[in-house]
N, C-alpha and C positions, 0 to 999 in steps of 0.2 A: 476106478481105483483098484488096486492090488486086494489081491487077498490079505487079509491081515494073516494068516500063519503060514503066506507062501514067502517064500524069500531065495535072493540069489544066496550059493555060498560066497563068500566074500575073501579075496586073493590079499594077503599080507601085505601091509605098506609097504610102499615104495619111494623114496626118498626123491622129489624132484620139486618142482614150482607147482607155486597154490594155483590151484584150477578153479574158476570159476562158474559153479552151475548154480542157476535161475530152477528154481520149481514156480509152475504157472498154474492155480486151483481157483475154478471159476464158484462165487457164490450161490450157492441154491441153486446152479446152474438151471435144472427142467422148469423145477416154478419158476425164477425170476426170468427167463422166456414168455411162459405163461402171463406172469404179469406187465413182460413190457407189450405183447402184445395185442395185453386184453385190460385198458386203463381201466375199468372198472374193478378188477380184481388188485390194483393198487394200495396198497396197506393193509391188505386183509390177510388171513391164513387159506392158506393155500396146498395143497396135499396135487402132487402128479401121481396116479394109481387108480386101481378100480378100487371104487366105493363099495362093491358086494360086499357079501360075509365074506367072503373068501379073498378078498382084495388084499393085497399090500400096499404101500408105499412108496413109491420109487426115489419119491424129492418133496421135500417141504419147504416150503417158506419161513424166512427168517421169525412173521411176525406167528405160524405156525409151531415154531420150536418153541416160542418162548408158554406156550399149555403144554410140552415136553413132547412134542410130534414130533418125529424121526424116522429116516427114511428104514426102511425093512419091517417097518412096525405093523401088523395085519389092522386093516383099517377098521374094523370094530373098535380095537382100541383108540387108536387114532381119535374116532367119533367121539368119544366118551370122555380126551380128555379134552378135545375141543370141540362142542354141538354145533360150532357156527361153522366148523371147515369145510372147507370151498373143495372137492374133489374134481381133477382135471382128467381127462382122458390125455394118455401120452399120446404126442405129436414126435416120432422119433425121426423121421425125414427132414423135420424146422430144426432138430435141436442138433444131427449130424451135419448138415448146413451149416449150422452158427459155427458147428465147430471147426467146420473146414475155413469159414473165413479167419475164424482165429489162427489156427496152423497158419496158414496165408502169410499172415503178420508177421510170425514166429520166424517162418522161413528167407524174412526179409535182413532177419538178424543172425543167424545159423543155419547150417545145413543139419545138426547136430539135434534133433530132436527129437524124444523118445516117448511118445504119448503110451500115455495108461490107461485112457477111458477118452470118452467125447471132450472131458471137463479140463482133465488135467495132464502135465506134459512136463518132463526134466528138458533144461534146455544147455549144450554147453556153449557158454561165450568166451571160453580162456582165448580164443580168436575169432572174432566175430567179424563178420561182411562188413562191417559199419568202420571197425576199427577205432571204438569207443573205450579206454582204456576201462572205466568202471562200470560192473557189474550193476551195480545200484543204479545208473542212472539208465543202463539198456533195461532193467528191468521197470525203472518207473516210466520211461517211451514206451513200452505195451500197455503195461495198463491204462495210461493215457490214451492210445489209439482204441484198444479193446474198448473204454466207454462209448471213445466218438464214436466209431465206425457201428458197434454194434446197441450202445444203451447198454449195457452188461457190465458188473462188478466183476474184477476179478483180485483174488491176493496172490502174495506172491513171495517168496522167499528167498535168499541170496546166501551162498556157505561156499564152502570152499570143497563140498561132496554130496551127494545125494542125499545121503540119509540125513545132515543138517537142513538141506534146503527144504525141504521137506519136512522138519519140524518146525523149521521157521516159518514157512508160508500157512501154516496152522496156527502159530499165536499171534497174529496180527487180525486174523477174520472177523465181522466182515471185511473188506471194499482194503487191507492194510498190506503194507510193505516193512517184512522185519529180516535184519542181516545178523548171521553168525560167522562173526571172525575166527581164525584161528587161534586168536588171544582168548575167546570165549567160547570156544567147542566146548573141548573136556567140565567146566566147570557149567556149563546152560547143560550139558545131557547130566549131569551127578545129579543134579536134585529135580530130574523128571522121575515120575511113577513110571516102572519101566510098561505098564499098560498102556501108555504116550508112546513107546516105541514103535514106527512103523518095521509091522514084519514081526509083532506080538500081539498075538489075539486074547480075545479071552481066555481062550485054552491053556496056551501057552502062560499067561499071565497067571493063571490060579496054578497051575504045573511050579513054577516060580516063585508062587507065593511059600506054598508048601515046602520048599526047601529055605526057607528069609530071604528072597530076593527080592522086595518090592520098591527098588530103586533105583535108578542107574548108577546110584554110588553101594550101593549093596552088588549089583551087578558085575560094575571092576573092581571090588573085591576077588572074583571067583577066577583059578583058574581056568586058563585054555581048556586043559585036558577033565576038568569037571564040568564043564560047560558043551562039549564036545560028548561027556558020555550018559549028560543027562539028557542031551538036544539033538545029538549026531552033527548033522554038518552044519547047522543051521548054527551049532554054540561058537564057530569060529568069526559067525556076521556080530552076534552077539560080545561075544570079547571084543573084537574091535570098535563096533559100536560104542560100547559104554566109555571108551577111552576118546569119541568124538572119532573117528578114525572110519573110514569108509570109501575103497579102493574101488568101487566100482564104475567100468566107466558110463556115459548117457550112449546109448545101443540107438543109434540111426536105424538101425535095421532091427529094429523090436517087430515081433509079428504082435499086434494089437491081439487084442481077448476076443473071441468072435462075434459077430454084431446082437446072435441072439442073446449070449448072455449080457451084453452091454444093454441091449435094449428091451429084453424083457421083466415087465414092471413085476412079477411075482417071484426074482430072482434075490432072498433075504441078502443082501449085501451094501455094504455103506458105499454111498457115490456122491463121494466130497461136499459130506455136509457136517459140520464143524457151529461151535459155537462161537458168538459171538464175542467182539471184540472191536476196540479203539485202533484207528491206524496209528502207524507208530513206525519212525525210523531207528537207526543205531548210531551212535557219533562210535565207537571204537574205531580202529582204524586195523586196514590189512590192504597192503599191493593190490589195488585193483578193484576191490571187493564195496569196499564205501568210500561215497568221494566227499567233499564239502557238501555240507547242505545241499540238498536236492533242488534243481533249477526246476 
């Protein structure tokens, strides 16, 4: 996953046809490997990291989170708030693997796709190989295939821009599919806590707080040029963000984050692990974006 306080600068709208991009966030991704294949660690809490004192966390398990275990968390704590946690040694060869067969999939449906980490991946379908007009339904054929093929959960989100699909593929978690139309950008980002924005960290969020910004309707209150000279360039992704508004395009040609820090477990960083949640679709309606009930 991205760093929470790195972010592109973000290019002024541009007035043309709703684009349709898929964000694809795999659950628990490391454990839920670990448990598909080690059936006896099934139902249980599950921690990918070293167990020493000096250990972190790389990935937990759902049934893990719920004692409040989280990945970057130095595993003494970890231990403490759950004595029964199962600690795994990372397998990062199995879980680069899984991921290339998921790409595989991806690239069945677009050429267009912009990985972030092993787990997760922007996908753009506004023209897809399949020639599927809605977005919802190429996105609900992955996650369908990503079971079969692999046993793996994945969620997944559908907007008309990055930074929506990407909020949306987070309130659906686990195993869920949630769409944001254009009819419900601007009004779904107003009453997020703007610490929900991707590309605001904590830093950035207490920085924010301190001046009353703890909303995204607090947020598009502020202007361009106050936002720009409390943030520098980062306050122009920010102004359009809070307005639902995000110009950037899915980058084919991303050079990924390099394998060590993707794959080493003492690296403190969140790696798309998200709380829990009901799957759930959207009936609103947008060109392309939701079709009738899901087949």
């Amino acid at each position: 996953m991205l760093s929470a306080d790195r972010i592109e600068e973000s290019p002024e709208p541009e007035v043309g046809a709703v684009r349709k991009i898929i964000h694809i966030d795999m659950d628990a991704f490391y454990a839920s490997v670990e448990q598909r294949d080690n059936p006896e660690l099934r139902g249980k809490p599950v921690a990918v990291g070293g167990s020493q004192a000096r250990g972190v966390v790389a990935a937990a398990s759902y049934e893990a989170r719920q004692f409040g275990v989280r990945s970057a968390m130095p595993s003494v704590i970890a231990k403490r708030k759950c004595p029964d946690l199962i600690f795994m040694k990372p397998r990062f060869d199995v879980y680069k693997a899984v991921s290339l067969q998921i790409r595989q999939i991806f690239a069945e449906y677009t050429p267009t796709i912009e990985p972030l980490s092993l787990d997760e991946a922007y996908l753009d379908v506004t023209e897809n190989l399949k020639g599927i007009v809605s977005a919802t339904w190429i996105a609900e054929e992955i996650r369908a295939r990503i079971r079969s093929e692999t046993q793996l959960a994945a969620s997944a989100g559908v907007s008309y821009n990055k930074f929506l699909a990407k909020l949306a593929s987070d309130h659906r978690k686990p195993d869920g599919l949630f769409v944001i139309t254009p009819e419900m950008g601007p009004a779904f980002v107003e009453t997020l806590p703007v610490r929900k924005f991707h590309g605001i960290g904590p830093a950035t969020a207490r920085k924010m707080e301190q001046i009353g910004v703890r909303t995204g309707l607090d947020l598009r209150a502020q202007t361009l040029d106050f936002l720009q000279q409390h943030f520098g360039k980062a306050g122009s992704y920010y102004y359009w963000a809070a307005r639902g508004i995000d110009e950037r395009p899915v980058r084919a040609d991303r050079i990924r984050k390099s394998v060590g820090a993707e794959t080493s477990p003492t690296k403190r960083r969140r790696i798309s692990l998200e709380t829990s949640s009901t799957r759930s679709g959207a009936t609103a309606s947008a060109p392309g974006l939701v079709a009738a009930p899901s087949r």
